[in-house]
C-alpha positions as CSV (number, residue, x, y, z in Angstrom):
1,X,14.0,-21.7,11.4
2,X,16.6,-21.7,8.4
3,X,15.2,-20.5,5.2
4,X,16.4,-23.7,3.4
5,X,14.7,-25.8,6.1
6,X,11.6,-23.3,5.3
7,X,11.7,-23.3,1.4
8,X,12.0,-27.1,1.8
9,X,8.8,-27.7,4.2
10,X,7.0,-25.4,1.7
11,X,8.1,-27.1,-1.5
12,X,7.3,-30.6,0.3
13,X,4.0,-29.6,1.5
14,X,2.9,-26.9,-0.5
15,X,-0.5,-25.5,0.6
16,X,-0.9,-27.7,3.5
17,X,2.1,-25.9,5.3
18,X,1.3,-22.6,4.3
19,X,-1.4,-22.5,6.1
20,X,0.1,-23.3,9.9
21,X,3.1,-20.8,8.8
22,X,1.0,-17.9,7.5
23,X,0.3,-17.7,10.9
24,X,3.9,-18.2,12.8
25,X,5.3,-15.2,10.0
26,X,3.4,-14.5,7.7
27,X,4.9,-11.7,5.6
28,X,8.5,-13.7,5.3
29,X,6.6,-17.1,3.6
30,X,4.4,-14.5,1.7
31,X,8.0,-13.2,0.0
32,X,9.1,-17.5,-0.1
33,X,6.0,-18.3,-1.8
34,X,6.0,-15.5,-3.8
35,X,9.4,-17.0,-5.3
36,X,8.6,-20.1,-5.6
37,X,5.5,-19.3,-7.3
38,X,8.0,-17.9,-10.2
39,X,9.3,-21.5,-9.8
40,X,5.8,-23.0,-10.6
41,X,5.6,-24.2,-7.2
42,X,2.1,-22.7,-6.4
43,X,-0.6,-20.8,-8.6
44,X,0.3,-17.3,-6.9
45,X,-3.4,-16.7,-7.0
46,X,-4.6,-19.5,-4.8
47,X,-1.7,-19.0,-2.2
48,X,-2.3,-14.8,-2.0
49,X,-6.2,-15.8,-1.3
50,X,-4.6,-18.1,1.3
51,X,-2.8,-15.3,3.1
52,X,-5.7,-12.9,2.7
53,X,-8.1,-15.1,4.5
54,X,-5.8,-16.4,7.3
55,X,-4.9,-12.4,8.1
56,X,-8.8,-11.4,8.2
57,X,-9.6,-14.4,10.4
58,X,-6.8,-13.1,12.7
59,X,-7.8,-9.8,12.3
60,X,-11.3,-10.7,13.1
61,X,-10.2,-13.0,15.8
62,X,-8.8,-10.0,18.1
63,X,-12.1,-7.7,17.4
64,X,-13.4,-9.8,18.6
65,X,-11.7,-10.3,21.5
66,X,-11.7,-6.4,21.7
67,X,-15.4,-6.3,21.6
68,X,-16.1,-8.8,24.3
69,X,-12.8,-7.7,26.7
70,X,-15.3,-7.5,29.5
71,X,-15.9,-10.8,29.5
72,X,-12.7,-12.4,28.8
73,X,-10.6,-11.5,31.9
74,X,-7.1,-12.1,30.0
75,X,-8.2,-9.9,27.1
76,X,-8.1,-7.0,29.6
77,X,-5.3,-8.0,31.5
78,X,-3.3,-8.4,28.2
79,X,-4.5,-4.8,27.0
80,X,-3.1,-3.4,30.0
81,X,0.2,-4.6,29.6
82,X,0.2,-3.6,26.7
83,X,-0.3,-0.1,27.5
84,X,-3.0,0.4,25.5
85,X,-5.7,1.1,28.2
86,X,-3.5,3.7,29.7
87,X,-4.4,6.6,27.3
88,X,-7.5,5.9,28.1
89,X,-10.5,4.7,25.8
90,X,-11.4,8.2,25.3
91,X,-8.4,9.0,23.3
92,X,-8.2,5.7,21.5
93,X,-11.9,5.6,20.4
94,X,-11.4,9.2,19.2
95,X,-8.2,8.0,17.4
96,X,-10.5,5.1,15.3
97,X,-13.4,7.2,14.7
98,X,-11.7,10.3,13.1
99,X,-8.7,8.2,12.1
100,X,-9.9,4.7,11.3
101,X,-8.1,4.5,7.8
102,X,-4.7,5.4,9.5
103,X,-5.0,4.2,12.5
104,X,-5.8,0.2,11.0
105,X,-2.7,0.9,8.7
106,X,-0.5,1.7,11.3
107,X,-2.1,-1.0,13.7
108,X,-1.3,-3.5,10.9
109,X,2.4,-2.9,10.5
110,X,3.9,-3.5,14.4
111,X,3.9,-7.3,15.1
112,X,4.2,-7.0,18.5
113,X,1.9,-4.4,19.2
114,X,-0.7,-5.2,16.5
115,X,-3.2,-7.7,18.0
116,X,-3.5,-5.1,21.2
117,X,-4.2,-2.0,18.6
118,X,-6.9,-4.4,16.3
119,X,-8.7,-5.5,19.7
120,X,-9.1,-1.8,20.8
121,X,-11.2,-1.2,17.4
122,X,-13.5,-4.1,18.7
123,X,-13.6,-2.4,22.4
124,X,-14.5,1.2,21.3
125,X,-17.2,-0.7,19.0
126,X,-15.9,0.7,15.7
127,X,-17.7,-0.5,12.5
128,X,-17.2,-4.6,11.7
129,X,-17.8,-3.4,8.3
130,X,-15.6,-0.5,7.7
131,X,-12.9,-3.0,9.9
132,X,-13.1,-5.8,7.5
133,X,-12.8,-3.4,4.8
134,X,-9.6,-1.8,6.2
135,X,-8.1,-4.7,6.9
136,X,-8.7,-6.0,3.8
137,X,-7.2,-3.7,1.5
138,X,-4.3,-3.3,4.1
139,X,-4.1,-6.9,3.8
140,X,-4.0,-7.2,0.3
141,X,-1.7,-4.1,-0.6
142,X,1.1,-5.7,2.2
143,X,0.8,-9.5,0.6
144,X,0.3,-8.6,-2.6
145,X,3.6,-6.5,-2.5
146,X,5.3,-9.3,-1.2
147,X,3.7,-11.5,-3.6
148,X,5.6,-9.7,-6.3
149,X,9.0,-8.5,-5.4
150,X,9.0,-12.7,-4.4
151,X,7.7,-13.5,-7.7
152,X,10.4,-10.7,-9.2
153,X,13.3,-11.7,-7.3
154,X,12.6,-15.3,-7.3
155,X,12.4,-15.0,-11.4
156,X,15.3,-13.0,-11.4
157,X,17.7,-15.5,-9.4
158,X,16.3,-18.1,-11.2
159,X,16.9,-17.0,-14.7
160,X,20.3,-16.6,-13.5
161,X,23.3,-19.3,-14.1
162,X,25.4,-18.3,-11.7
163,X,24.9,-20.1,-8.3
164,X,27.2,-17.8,-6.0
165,X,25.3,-14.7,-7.6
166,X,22.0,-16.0,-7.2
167,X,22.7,-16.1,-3.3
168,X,23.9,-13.0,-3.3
169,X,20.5,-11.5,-5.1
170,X,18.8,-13.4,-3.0
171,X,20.1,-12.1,0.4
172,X,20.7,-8.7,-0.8
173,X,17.1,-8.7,-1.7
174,X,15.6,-10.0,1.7
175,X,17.7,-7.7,3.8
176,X,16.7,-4.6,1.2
177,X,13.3,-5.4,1.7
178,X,13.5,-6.5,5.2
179,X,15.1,-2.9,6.5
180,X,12.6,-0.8,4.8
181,X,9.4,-3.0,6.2
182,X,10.8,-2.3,9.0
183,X,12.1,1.6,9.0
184,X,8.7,2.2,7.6
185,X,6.9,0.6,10.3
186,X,9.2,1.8,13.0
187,X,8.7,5.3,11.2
188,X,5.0,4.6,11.3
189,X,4.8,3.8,15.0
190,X,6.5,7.3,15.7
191,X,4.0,9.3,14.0
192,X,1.2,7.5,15.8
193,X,2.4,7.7,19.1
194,X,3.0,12.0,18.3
195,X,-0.7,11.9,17.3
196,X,-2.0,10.6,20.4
């Protein structure tokens, strides 16, 4: 999807399509809302409470999964593609229980691998409540960031007159950001796999 045709459906709809796209990429309309909340579009604290939730249900969603793997035949299936199983549960429960802070962080940052690392927690029975609260403040540290260099950038190009040299803030921005989200979560993903 073009990030007109995005901005667009989010000014048009507002909270209603924030919702459905939080889950489809989340941390790219986190950064769009964040702008447009600059704009006036959205009361930044009602959208960020949006994001939190939706991420903690997802979260939630695949301990769940984790927890009852046994019982859901494509849960296990899907963690063995994955690879996960093949260190063995062993290792991985060993990994949460000494590790748990680190371990969610760096669970949190891959998209791809991310729901097979959160449903491991859930299959090694690690505590729902230090979970939630992991998640949670991984959660709120990643949107809120986005939140704000949105809000920033979105107030900067904005207060600017100049159209060509608010487009050129504007992608210079998103690709800045982008590359370090991911080198630091690619960067992330090679210290885990040396721990293991």
């Amino acid at each position: 999807m073009e990030a007109d045709h995005l901005t667009q459906l989010i000014i048009t709809y507002r909270y209603w399509i924030i919702i459905p796209l939080t889950v489809i990429e989340g941390p790219l309309v986190a950064f769009a809302v964040g702008a447009l909340s600059s704009f006036g579009y959205f009361n930044p604290y009602i959208a960020i409470w949006i994001f939190l939730v939706k991420d903690l249900m997802v979260d939630g969603f695949f301990y769940y999964v984790g927890r009852h793997a046994r019982r859901f035949r494509f849960a296990r299936r899907w963690l063995e593609e994955g690879g996960i199983l093949a260190h063995g549960m062993g290792a991985i429960s060993k990994q949460w229980a000494e590790h748990g802070w680190r371990t969610m962080f760096v669970s949190k940052l891959p998209h791809g691998l991310s729901p097979a690392f959160l449903a491991t927690a859930g299959m090694v029975h690690f505590s729902l409540k230090r979970f939630w609260l992991y998640a949670g403040i991984i959660a709120l540290m990643q949107y809120g960031l986005l939140f704000v260099l949105g809000y920033f950038l979105g107030h900067l190009v904005g207060a600017s007159s100049d159209i060509v040299r608010n487009i050129q803030y504007g992608l210079m921005g998103i690709l800045f950001f982008g590359t370090i989200y991911y080198l630091g979560a690619w960067y992330l993903r090679q210290r885990f796999k040396k721990l293991q």
